[in-house]
N, C-alpha and C positions, 0 to 999 in steps of 0.2 A: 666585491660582494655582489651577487646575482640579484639580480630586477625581484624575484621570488622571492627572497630571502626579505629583501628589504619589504616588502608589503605585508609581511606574514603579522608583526604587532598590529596595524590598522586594522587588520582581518580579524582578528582577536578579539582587538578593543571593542568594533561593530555588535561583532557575537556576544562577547560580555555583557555588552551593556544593554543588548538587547533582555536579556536573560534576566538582567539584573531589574529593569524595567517592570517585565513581565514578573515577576515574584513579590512585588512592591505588600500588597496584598496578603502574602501566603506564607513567605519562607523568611524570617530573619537570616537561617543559615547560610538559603543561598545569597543573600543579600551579602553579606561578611565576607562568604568566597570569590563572589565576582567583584567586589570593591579588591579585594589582594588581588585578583588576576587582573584587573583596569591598571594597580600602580604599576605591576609586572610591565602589564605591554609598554605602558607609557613610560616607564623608565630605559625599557628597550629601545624604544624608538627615541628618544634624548637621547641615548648614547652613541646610538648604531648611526642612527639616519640624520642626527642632529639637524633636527624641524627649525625654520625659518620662524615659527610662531614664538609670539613674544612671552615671557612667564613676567612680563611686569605690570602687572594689576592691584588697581588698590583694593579692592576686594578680595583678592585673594591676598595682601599685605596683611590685612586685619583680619582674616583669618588663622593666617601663621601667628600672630601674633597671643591670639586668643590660645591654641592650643600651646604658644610658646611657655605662654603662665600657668598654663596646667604641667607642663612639662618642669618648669622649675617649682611644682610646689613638692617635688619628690623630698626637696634639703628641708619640710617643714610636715611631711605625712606620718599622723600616726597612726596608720592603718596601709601597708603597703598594698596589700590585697587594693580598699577600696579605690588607692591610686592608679596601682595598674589597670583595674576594670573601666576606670575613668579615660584614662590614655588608650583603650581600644577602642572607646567608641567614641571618642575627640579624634582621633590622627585621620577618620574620613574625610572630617572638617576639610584638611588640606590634601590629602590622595584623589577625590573627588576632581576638586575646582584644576591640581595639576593634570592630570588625565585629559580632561576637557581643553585644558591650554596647550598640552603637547600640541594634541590633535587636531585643532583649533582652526587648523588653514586645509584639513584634509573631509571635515565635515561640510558635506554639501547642503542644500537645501532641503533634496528628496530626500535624503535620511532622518534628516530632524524630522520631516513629516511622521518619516514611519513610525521614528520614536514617539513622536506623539501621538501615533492611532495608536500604537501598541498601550502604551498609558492608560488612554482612554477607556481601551477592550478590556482591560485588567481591571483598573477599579469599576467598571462599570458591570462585571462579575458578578464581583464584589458586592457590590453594592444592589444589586437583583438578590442574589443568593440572601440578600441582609433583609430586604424586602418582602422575597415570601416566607423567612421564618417568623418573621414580624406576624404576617398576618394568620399564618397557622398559630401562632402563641399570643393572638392579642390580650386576652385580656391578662393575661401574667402580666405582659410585657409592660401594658399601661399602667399597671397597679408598682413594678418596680421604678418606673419612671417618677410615678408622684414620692418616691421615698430617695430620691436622688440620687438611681442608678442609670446604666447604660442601656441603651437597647441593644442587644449583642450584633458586634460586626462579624458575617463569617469570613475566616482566611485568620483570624484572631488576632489582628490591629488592632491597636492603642482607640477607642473611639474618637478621643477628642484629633489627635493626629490625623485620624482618617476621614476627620470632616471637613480637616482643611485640605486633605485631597481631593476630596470629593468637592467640595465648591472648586477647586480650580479646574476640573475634568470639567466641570460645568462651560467653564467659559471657555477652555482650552479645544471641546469639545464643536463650542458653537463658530468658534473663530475657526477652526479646521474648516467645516461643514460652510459657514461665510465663502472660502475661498477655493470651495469645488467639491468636497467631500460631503455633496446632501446626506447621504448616510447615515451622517455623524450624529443629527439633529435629533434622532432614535436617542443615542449618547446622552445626549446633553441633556434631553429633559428626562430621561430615566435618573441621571444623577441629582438632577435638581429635586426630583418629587423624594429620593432618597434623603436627601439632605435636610427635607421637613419630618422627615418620618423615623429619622434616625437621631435626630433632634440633639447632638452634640452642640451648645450654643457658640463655643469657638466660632466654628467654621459656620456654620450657618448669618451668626451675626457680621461675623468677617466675610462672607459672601455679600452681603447688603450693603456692608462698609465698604467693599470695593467694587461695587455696581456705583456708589456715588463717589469714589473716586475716579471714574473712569466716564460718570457723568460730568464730572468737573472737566476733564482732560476733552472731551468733547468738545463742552463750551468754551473751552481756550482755540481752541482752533475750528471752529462754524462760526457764522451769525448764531444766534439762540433760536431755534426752530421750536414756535411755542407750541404745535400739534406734539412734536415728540417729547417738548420738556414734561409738557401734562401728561404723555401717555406714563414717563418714566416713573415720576414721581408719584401718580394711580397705580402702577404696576407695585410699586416698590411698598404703600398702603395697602391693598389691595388683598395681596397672595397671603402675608402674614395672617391676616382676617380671616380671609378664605380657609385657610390654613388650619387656624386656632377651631373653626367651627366643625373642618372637614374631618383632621385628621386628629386620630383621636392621642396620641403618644403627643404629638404637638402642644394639642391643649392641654394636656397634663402636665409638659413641662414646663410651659406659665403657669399653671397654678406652683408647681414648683419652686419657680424663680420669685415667685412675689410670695412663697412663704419662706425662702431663704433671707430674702430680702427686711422682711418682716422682725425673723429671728435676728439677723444682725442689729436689725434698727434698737430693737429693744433691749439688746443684747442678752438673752435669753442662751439655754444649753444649745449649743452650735454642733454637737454631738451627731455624726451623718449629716447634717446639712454641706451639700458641696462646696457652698460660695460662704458659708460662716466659718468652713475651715480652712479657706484660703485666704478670709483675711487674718485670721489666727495666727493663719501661718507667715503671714507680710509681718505682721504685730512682732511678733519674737524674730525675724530676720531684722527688722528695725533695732531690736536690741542687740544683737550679734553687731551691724554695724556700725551701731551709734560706738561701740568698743573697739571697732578696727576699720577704722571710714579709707585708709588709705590702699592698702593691700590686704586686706580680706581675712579669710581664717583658713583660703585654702579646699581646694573641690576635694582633697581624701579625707575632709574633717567636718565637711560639713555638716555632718547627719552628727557628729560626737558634739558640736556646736549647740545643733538647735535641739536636741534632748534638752542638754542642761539650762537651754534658755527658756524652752517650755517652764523647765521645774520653778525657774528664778519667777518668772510669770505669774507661779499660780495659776498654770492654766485649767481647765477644767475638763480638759479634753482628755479621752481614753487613750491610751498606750497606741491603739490599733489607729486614732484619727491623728494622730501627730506629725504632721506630713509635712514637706518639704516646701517650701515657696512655688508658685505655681505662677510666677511671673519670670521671665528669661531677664530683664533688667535688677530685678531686686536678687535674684538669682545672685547676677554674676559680678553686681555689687558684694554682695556677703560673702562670695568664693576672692576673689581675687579685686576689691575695693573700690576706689572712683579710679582707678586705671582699668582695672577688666571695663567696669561704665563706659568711661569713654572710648576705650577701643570698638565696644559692639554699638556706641549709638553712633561712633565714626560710621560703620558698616553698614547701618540701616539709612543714615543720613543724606548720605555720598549721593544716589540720587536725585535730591535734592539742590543740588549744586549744577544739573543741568535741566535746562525746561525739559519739565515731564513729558512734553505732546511730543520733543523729540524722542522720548524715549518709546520703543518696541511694547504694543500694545501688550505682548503676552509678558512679559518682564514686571509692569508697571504694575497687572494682577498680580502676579505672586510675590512685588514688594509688600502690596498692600496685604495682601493676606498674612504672612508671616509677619506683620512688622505686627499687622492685630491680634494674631494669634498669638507673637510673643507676649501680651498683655497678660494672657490665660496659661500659659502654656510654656514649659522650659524644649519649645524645638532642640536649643542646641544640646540636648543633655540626653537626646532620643534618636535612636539609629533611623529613624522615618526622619525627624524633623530635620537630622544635619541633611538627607536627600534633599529635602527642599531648602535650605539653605546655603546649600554648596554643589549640589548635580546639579538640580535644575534650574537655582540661580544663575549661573554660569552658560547652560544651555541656550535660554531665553532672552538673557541678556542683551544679545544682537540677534536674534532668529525671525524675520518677521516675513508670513507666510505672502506669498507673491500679490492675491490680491488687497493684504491689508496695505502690504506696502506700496501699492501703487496706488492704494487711495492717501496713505498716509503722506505720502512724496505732493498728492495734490491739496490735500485738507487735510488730515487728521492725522 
């Protein structure tokens, strides 16, 4: 087989996945279509070129595993439709992370770079475009915010999804720019100033929570540098303030959160309140699995599940607020039992079982972000969320840009 011939799937997968990158933002469709052309090439090249790189990862173990359960809830769905729609947007789960394994030994450094400018340039768009319609629509925008809506993202992403995009472009942004790309730094703090003003609290608080994740991973590997611990943890007090006073979507979402907060405490009509109907929504998935604690009721049945468990409830909530679990754990407990549990806290766990300081500074953010956004947020059950769960899991995992790494090789 000719020298050409054999290169043509890497030429592919590059261009795919560039493409695929770049639409993060804008096109589910084309998202769908380069995730098929990614498994294309990378099957091609398994077969053809049979790559030296390894496909045995525990990550990618408990991935297969996860859509493996959704794949046998077929002998138990009454709804095939909602199955099969289930199993389209689960099998990136694992097309994803193989893709990246094929290719795994043909990926260079400079390339992950570009993939991560590209990233960065895209949501950072994104995240402008989201900016000035914000301030052409402010006072709408404030007034839907205090009634616990969205600030609208343009490109029409998921908001809360798109925040924990946007927090990691943040740091992904500043760690490029760190190791030669000043440029970036434009990036980075354009997505940070988004991210207070777009006020999705996933990502935002998961940006904070992994700013002191990463302050912890520091002080495992320095002496404690107490000029920088205090600047960090003034930074970290500081912007939020800064924040709540400057920016006006901001402050309205803490008034928000502490009358969401409020309504739950008292337990009052949770009716549109965001966080009274997701614990609502926890409440009745607790009943769903207090009935099937071991294997679950099944991801094509879910929604036929917790109708009826609302009704057993007495809930109080309208037909339109009766929403799903909004945590990836309680989630995939009530789909597939304390086995689905265990398989996905395997998966979040896993790097835990090696020190964090060894681990690839860009990796260690986007554990931390998803493992907190899965608190809020069913990542795996959303075509953005399996990307960061399984592209760029996978990507980051070992990618560490030249000069992080060559500090990291000496301190961090």
């Amino acid at each position: 087989m000719s020298n050409s011939l054999q290169k043509y799937p890497f030429l592919i997968f590059k261009g795919v996945l560039l493409i695929l990158i770049a639409a993060i933002p804008y096109s589910r469709a084309l998202i769908s279509i380069s995730v098929a052309l990614l498994f294309i090439s990378a099957l091609t090249e398994f077969i053809v070129n049979k790559p030296k790189s390894s496909l045995s990862n525990l990550y990618f173990v408990f991935l297969i595993l996860l859509v493996g359960l959704c794949i046998l809830d077929v002998y138990r769905a009454n709804n095939m439709e909602e199955w099969v729609s289930s199993i389209e947007i689960k099998l990136a789960l694992v097309i994803l992370p193989f893709a990246i394994l094929v290719f795994k030994n043909k990926l260079t450094s400079d390339f992950l770079k570009i993939i991560s400018i590209v990233f960065c340039v895209s949501i950072s768009f994104s995240t402008l475009a989201s900016m000035i319609n914000y301030w052409l629509h402010f006072e709408e925008i404030n007034q839907l915010v205090l009634q616990s809506k969205n600030v609208p993202i343009i490109g029409g992403m998921h908001h809360i999804t798109y925040s924990v995009y946007c927090a990691f472009a943040v740091i992904l942004s500043a760690v490029l720019a760190y190791s030669g790309k000043r440029w970036l730094w434009l990036l980075s703090v354009i997505n940070f100033i988004g991210l207070h003003i777009l006020t999705a609290r996933t990502g935002l608080v998961g940006f904070y929570f992994t700013c002191i994740i990463l302050g912890l991973v520091y002080i495992l590997n320095h002496k404690p540098n107490t000029k920088i611990l205090i600047s960090g943890i003034a930074a970290i007090l500081f912007i939020p303030i800064a924040a709540y006073f400057g920016i006006g979507s901001f402050h309205n979402r803490v008034l928000n959160t502490i009358a969401d907060i409020k309504v739950i405490q008292h337990q009052t009509d949770v009716n549109y309140q965001s966080m009274g109907m997701r614990v609502e929504a926890s409440k009745t998935a607790y009943g769903i699995i207090k009935k099937n604690p071991i294997f679950g009721v099944g991801c094509s049945n879910i929604k036929e599940y917790m109708a009826a468990q609302y009704e057993i409830n007495n809930t109080n909530l309208f037909l339109e607020n009766r929403i799903l679990p909004h945590n990836q754990f309680i989630m995939e407990t009530t789909v597939h039992g304390i086995i689905g549990l265990l398989v996905l806290l395997a998966f979040f766990l896993l790097p835990l079982f090696n020190p964090l300081q060894k681990l690839p500074l860009l990796f260690i953010s986007l554990w931390s972000l998803c493992f907190f956004a899965c608190m809020f947020e069913c990542l795996f059950d959303r075509q953005h969320g399996i990307i960061l769960v399984s592209l760029f899991w996978f990507i980051y995992l070992d990618y560490r840009p030249e000069v992080i790494k060559s500090s990291e090789s000496a301190n961090f």
